[in-house]
C-alpha positions in Angstrom: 0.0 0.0 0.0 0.8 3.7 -0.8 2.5 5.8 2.3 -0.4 8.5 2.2 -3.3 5.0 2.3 -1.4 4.0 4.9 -1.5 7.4 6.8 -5.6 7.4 6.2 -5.9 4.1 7.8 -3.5 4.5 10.5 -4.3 8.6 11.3 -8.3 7.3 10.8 -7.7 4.6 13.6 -5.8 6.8 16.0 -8.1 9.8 15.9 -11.3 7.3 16.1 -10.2 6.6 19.8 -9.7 9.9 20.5 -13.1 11.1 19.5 -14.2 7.7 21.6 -12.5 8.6 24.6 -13.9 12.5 24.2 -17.1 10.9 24.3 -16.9 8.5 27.0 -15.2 11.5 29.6 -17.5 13.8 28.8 -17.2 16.3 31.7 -20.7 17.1 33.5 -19.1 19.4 36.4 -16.4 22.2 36.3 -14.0 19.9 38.6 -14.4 17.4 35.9 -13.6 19.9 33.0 -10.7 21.8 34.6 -9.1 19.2 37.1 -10.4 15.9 35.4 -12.4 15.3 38.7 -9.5 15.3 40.7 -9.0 11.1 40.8 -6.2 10.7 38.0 -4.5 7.9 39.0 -0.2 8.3 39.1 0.1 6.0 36.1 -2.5 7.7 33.9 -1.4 11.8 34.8 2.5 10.7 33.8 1.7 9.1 30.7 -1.0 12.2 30.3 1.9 14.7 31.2 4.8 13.5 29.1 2.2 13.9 26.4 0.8 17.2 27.2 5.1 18.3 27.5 6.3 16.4 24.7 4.9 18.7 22.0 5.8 19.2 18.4 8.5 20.6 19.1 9.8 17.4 20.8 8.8 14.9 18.2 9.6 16.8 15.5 12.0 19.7 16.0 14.5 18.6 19.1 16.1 15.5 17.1 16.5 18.3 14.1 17.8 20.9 16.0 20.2 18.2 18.0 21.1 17.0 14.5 22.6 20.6 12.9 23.7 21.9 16.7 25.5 18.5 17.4 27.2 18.8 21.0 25.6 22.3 21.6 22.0 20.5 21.4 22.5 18.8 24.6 21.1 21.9 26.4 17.6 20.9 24.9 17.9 17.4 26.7 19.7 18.9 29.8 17.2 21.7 30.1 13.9 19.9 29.1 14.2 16.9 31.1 15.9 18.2 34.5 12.6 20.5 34.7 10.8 18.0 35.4 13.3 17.2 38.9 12.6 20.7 39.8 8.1 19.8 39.1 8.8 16.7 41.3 10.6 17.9 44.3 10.3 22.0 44.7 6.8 22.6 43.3 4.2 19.4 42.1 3.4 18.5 46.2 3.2 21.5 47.1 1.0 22.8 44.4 -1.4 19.8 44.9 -1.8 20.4 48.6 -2.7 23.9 48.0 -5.6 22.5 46.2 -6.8 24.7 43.4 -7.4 24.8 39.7 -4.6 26.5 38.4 -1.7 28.5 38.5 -3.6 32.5 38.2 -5.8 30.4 41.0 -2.8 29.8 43.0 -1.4 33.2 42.7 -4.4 35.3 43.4 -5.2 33.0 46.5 -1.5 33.1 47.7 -1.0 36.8 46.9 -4.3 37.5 48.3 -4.7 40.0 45.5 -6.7 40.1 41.8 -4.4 42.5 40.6 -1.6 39.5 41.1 -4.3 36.9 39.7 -4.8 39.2 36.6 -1.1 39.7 36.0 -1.0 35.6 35.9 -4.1 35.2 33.1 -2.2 37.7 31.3 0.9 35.7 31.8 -0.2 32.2 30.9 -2.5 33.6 27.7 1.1 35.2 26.4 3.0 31.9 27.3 0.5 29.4 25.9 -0.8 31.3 22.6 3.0 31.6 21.6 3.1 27.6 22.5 -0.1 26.7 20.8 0.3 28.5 17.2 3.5 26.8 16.2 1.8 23.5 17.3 -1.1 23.8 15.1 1.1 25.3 11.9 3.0 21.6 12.8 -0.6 19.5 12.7 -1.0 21.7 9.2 2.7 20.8 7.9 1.9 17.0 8.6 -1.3 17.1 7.3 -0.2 18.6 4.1 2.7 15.9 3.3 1.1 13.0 4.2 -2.3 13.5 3.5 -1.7 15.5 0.5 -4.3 18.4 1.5 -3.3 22.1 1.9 -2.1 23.5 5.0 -4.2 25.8 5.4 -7.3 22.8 5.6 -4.6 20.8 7.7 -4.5 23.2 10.3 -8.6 23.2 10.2 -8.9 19.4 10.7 -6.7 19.6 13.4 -8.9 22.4 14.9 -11.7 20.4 14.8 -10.3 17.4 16.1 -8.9 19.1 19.2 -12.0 21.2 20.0 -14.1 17.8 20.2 -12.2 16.2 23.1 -11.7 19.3 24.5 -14.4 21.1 24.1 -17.1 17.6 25.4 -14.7 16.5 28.0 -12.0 19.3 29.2 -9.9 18.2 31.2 -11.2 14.9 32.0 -11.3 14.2 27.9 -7.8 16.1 27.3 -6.2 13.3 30.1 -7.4 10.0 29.1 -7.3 11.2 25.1 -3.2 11.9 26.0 -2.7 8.7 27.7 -3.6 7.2 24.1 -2.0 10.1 22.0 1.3 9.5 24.3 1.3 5.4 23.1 0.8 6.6 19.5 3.5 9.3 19.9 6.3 7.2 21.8 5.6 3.7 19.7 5.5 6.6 15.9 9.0 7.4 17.5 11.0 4.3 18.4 9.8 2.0 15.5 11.7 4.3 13.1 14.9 4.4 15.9 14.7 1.0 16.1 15.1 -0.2 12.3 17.4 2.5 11.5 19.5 1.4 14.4 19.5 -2.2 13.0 20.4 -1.0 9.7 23.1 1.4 10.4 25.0 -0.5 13.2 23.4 -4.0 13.5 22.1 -3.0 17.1 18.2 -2.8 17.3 18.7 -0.4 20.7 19.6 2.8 19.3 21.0 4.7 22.5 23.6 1.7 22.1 23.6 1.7 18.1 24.6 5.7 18.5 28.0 4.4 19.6 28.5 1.6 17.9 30.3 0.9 14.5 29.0 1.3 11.4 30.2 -1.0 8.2 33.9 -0.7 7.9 34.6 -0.3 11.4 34.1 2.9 12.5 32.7 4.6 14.8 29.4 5.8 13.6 30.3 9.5 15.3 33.7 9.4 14.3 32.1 8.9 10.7 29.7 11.8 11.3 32.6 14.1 12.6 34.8 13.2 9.7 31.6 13.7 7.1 31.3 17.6 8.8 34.4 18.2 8.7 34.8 17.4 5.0 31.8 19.9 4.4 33.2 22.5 6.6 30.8 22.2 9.2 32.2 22.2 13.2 33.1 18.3 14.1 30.1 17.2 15.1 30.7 16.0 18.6 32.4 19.6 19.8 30.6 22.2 20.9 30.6 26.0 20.1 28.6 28.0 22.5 30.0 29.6 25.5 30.0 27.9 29.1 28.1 30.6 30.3 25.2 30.6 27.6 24.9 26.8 27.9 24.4 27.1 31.7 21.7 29.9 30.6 19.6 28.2 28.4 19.9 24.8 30.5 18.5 27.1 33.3 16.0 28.6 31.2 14.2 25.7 29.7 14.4 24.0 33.4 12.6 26.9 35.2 10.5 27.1 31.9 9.8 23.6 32.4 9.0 23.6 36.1 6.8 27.4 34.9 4.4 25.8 32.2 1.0 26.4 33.1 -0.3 23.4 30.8 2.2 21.3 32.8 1.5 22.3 36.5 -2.2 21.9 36.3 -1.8 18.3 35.5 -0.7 17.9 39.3 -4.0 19.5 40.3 -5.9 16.1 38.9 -4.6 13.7 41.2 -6.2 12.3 44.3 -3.0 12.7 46.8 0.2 15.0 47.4 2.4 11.7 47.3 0.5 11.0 43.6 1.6 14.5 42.6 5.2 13.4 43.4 4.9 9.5 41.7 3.2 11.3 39.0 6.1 13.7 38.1 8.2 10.7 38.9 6.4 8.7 35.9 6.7 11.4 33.5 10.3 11.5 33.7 10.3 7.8 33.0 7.9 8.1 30.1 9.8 11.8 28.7 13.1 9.7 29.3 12.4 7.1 26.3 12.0 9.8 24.2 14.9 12.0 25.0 17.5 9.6 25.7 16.3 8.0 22.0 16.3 11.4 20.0 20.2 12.4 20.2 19.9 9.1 18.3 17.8 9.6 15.6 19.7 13.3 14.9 22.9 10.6 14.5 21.5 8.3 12.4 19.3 11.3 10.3 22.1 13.4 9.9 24.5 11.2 8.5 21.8 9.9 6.2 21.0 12.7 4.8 24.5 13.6 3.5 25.4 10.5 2.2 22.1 10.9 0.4 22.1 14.1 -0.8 25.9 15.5 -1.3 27.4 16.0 -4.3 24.6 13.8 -5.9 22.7 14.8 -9.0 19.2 15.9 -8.6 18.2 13.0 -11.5 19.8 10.6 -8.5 18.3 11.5 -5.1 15.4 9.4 -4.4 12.1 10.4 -4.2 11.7 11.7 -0.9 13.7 14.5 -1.6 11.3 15.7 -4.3 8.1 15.3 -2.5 9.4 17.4 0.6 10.3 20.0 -1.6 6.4 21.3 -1.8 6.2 21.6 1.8 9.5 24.5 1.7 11.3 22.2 3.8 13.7 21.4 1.4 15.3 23.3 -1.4 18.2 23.0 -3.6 19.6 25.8 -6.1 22.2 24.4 -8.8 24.7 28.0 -8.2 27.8 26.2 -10.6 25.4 24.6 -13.1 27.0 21.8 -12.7 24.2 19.4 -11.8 25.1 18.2 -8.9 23.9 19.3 -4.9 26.5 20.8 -3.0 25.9 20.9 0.4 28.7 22.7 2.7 28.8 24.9 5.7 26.9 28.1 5.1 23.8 29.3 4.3 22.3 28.7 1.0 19.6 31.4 1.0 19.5 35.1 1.4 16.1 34.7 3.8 15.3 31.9 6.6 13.0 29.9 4.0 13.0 29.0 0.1 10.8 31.1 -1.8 10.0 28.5 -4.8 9.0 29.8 -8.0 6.1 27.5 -10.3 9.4 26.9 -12.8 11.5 24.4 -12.8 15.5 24.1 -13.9 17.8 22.4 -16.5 17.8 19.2 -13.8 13.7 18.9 -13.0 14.4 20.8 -9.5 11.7 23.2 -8.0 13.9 26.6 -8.4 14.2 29.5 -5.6 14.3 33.0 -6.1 16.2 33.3 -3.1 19.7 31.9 -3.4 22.6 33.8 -2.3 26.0 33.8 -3.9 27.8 30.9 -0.8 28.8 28.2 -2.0 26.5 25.8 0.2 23.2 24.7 -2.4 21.3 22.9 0.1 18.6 24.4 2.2 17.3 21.7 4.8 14.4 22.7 7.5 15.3 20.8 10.8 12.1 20.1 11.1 12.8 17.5 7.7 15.3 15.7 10.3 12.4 13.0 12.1 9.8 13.3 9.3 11.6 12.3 6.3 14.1 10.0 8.7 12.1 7.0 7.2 12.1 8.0 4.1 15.5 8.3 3.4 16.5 5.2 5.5 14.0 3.6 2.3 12.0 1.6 5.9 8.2 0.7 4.6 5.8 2.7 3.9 3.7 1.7 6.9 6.2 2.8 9.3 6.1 6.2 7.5 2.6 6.4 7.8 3.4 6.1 11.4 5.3 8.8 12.1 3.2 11.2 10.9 0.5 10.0 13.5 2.9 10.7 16.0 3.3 13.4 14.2 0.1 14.7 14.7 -0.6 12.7 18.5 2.4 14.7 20.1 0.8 18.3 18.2 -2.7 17.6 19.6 -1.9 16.3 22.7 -0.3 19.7 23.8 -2.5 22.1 21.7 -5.4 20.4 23.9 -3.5 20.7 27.3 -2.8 24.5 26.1 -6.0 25.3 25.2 -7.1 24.4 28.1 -5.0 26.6 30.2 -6.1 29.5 28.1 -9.8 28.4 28.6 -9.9 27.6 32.3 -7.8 31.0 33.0 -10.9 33.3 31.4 -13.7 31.5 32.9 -12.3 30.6 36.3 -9.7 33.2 36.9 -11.5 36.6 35.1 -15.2 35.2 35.1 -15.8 33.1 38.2 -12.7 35.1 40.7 -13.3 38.7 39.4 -16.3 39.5 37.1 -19.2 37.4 38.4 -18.3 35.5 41.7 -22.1 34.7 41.7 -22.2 32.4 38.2 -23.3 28.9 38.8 -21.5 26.0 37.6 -23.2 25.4 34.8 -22.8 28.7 33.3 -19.0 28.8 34.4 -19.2 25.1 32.3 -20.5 27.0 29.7 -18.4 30.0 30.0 -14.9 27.6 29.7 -16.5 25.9 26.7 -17.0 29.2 25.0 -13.8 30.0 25.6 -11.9 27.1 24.6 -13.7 27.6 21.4 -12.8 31.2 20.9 -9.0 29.8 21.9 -9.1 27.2 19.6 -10.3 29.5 16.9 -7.9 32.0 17.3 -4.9 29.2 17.4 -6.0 28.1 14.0 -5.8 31.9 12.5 -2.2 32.2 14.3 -1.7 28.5 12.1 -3.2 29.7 9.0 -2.1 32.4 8.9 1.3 33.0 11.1 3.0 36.1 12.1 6.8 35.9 10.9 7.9 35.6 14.1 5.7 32.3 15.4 7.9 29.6 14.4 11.2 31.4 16.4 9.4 32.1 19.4 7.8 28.7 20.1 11.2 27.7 21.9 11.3 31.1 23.6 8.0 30.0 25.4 10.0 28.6 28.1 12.0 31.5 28.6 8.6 33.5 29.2 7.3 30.8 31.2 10.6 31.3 33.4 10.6 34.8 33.5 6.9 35.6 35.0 5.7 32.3 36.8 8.6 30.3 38.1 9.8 32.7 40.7 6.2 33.5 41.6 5.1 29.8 42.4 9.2 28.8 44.0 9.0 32.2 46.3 5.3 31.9 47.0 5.8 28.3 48.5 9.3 28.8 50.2 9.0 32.9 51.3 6.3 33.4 53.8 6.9 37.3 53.2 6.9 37.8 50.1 3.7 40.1 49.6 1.6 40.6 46.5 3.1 43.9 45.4 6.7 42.2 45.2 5.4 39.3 42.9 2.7 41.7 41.0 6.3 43.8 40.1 8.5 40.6 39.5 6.4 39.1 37.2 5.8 42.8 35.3 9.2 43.2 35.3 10.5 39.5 34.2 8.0 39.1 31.0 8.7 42.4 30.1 11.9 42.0 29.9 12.0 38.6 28.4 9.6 39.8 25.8 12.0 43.0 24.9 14.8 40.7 24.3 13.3 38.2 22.5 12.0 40.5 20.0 14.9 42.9 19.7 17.5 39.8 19.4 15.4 36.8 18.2 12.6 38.1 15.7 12.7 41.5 14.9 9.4 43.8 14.1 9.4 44.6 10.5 9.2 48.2 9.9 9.9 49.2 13.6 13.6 47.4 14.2 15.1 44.3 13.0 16.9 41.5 14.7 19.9 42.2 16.1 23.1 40.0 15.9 24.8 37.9 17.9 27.6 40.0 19.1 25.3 42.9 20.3 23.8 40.2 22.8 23.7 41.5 26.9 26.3 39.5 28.6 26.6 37.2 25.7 23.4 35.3 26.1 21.5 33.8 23.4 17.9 34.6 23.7 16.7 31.4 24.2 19.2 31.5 27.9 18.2 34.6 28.1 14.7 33.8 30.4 17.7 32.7 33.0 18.5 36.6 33.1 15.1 37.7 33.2 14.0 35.6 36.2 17.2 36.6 38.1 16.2 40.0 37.7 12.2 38.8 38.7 13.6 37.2 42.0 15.4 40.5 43.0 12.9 43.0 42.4 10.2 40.8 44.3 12.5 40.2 47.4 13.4 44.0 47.1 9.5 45.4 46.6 8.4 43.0 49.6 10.6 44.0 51.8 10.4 47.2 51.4 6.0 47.2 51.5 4.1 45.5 54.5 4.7 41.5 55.0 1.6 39.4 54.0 -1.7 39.5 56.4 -1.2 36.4 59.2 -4.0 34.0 58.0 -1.7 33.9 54.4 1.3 33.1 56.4 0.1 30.5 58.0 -1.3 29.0 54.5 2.0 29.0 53.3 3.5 26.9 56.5 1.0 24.5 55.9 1.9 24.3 52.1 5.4 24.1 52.9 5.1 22.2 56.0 2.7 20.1 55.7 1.7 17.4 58.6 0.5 13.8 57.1 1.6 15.1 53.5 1.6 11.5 51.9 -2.4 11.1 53.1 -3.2 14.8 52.2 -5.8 15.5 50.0 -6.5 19.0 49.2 -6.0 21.2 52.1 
């Protein structure tokens, strides 16, 4: 069978038990729809949290951005997965024996203050609509190869897909739909990891096959490093960034990690404090298959690809290379009109994506009106790196198919979690906490279904139709996540005086600043200022470590401003000992 009949079937069967579970949890109460009734088991929230965490941007992006950074990728793995150390011992527990819905809940409640609960919606709405666009322009992307439908509709199906199980069962739905999506997501990733393993080094474990030898006996990394170096690229294996920036961004995407409102709120749907803790503990487990196999798969992808592609003529290349050439993710321009790709260190373009023309040259390519004058030919989107990894390894067209329904299980999963956030922070923290205290449960139900469609809705614009600097900032999420709500949550559980005006003013200060950096370093605003380079960078941090400065400079102006203003009232003191402190914490329930 074809790859894209394959992708029917197998996308057809996945998404036909998500719409079954969607209507099995349908959620009849507001507990049910923001906290999932609060009786998760352990087992159930991990798998439900490594799905709702490992996002497009894991499936897809980290083993292509591991596989061009080399060495300097480790960060990703470093920062993403020690996050979730921080979740399990300095905040999950804690969080879930304060008791609420989410993290604006916790932060008006603990800063006794709307103003501070305000500040939070704003926070999370910033933090989760940058996350959620790039996942739905990824469900578009995968859609459009595999299915063969426009983007544009791709991104549509996927809204309509992710508003049934979230919109009929909230929370409840969104849980038991990820502990399916995160079996379709982790079994689409290792199948691939496995075969190519066996292929490349004749060891089906591919954290093993990584270091093993390849035909001829060599090291496969020694082959990689030899294969860059040839190119001009960096050896493979060394790294380039500075000690200090690979602390930063490490630090960044931890407190990022330990800061995601879609994350934290998964602790608020277990039964127990000590299930908060086993829960975080299983998520680790379950993130850990992934990430320890993904360094992996950039290996075996990378090396691929350029035995593939360089110095081959275009009437040679297989296939693959040709189909992915619709989706901009690929581009080659013939600059010596000799034929033949050259790929070598350097850009190959004059912007950050090929604009292809409807021509086509001497050779049958797709041309670009866009090449620059390096000597590099080869334009390759990391994001090719896990998606086309079957297809150039020539592995069967059923495994293919598979992919992309992890493809599409790991987009989903998050965009739902996300969503959610965004929904549960207007009609719990603005609606029920501030507007209309006196609105019963049925119309707050209503009022967080109305507004996860309205989310959902305005997700699918920012994936139709995105703003230039969408796909760059998706990353930076973290860093915004780190900047406003990680030092809020750590000194709100572990400083009994820190006061509402010191966190209202950290938090100001922290995504304000994050946001001003990442704009004026990262994306630019066209017309107003352009991105800046690398060398004009404040104390040579990249933007993505930059969140690390940012929530520095939180921390101190909170435990300046609350020192210097009146200490909390007594009754909030004595909330925080009993977070902090609490007695019988394994048997706790709620309060």
């Amino acid at each position: 069978m074809s790859v894209q009949l394959w992708t029917w079937i197998l996308v057809g069967i996945t998404f036909s038990i998500y719409f079954g579970i969607a209507i099995w949890a349908r959620a009849g109460s507001t507990k049910e729809f923001y906290v999932a009734g609060g009786g998760v088991s352990p087992l159930a929230n991990g798998m439900a949290t490594a799905a709702d965490w490992m996002s497009a941007a894991s499936f897809i992006s980290m083993a292509g951005i591991i596989s061009f950074a080399g060495y300097d990728g480790s960060v990703y793995l470093m920062g993403w997965t020690g996050g979730y150390v921080l979740l399990a011992l300095l905040l999950a527990p804690y969080l879930r024996k304060f008791g609420k819905f989410t993290v604006p809940d916790f932060i008006g409640d603990r800063y006794y203050s709307n103003t501070a609960r305000t500040v939070a919606v704003i926070c999370a709405l910033i933090v989760s609509f940058t996350y959620v666009a790039g996942q739905m322009r990824g469900v578009g992307i995968v859609f459009s190869q595999f299915l063969q439908v426009d983007i544009n509709l791709g991104v549509i199906i996927g809204m309509a897909v992710v508003l049934v199980f979230a919109f009929l069962g909230g929370m409840k739905g969104i849980t038991y739909t990820q502990v399916a999506q995160y079996c379709v997501l982790i079994f689409a990733f290792m199948v691939p990891a496995f075969f190519i393993s066996m292929q490349m080094t004749g060891n089906p474990i591919p954290q093993m096959g990584m270091g093993g030898k390849v035909e001829g006996g060599t090291f496969l990394l020694d082959k990689l490093d030899a294969l860059h170096t040839q190119l001009g690229f960096n050896e493979y294996t060394s790294g380039t960034k500075s000690t200090w920036d690979v602390f930063a961004i490490t630090l960044a995407l931890m407190a990022g990690t330990a800061g995601l409102p879609h994350v934290i709120v998964r602790f608020f749907t277990v039964p127990k404090v000590k299930d908060a803790r086993k829960s975080a503990g299983l998520a680790l487990l379950f993130i850990a298959i992934l990430y320890t196999t993904a360094p992996a798969i950039a290996v075996f992808a990378r090396t691929n690809l350029i035995e593939t592609v360089d110095n081959k003529s275009y009437t040679e290349i297989p296939q693959w290379f040709k189909n992915w050439e619709d989706t901009g993710l690929i581009a080659w321009a013939d600059k010596n009109n000799d034929g033949k790709i050259q790929y070598v260190a350097g850009n190959a373009l004059e912007g950050k994506k090929p604009l292809f023309t409807d021509a086509r040259g001497a050779n049958g390519e797709r041309l670009i009106s866009n090449a620059n004058t390096s000597s590099n030919e080869l334009y390759v989107d990391r994001d090719i790196m896990v998606l086309a990894n079957p297809e150039i390894a020539n592995l069967p067209n059923w495994v293919i198919a598979l992919v992309a329904a992890g493809g599409l299980a790991a987009a989903l999963s998050t965009a739902a979690g996300l969503l959610l956030v965004i929904s549960t922070s207007i009609s719990h923290d603005l609606i029920k906490k501030q507007i209309k205290p006196d609105i019963s449960e049925k119309g707050e139900l209503m009022a967080a279904r109305i507004a996860i469609l309205v989310a959902i809705i305005i997700a699918g614009v920012f994936g139709i139709y995105p703003p230039g600097f969408v796909a760059a900032v998706v990353a930076l999420a973290f860093g915004l996540a780190a900047a406003s709500f990680f030092p809020a949550i750590i000194l709100g559980i572990f400083d009994k005086r820190m006061n509402s005006k010191g966190a209202i003013a950290g938090m100001i200060v922290g995504i304000t600043l994050m946001l001003f950096y990442m704009i004026r370093y990262k994306t630019g605003l066209v017309g107003v200022m352009d991105a800046r380079p690398a060398s004009e960078w404040w104390f040579g941090t990249s933007p993505e470590g930059f969140g690390t400065v940012a929530m520095i400079v939180n921390v101190i102006v909170s435990v300046v401003v609350s020192r210097m203003t009146a200490p909390p009232p007594e009754n909030v003191q004595e909330m925080v000992e009993s977070i902090r402190i609490p007695s019988n914490a394994g048997e706790a329930s709620s309060h």
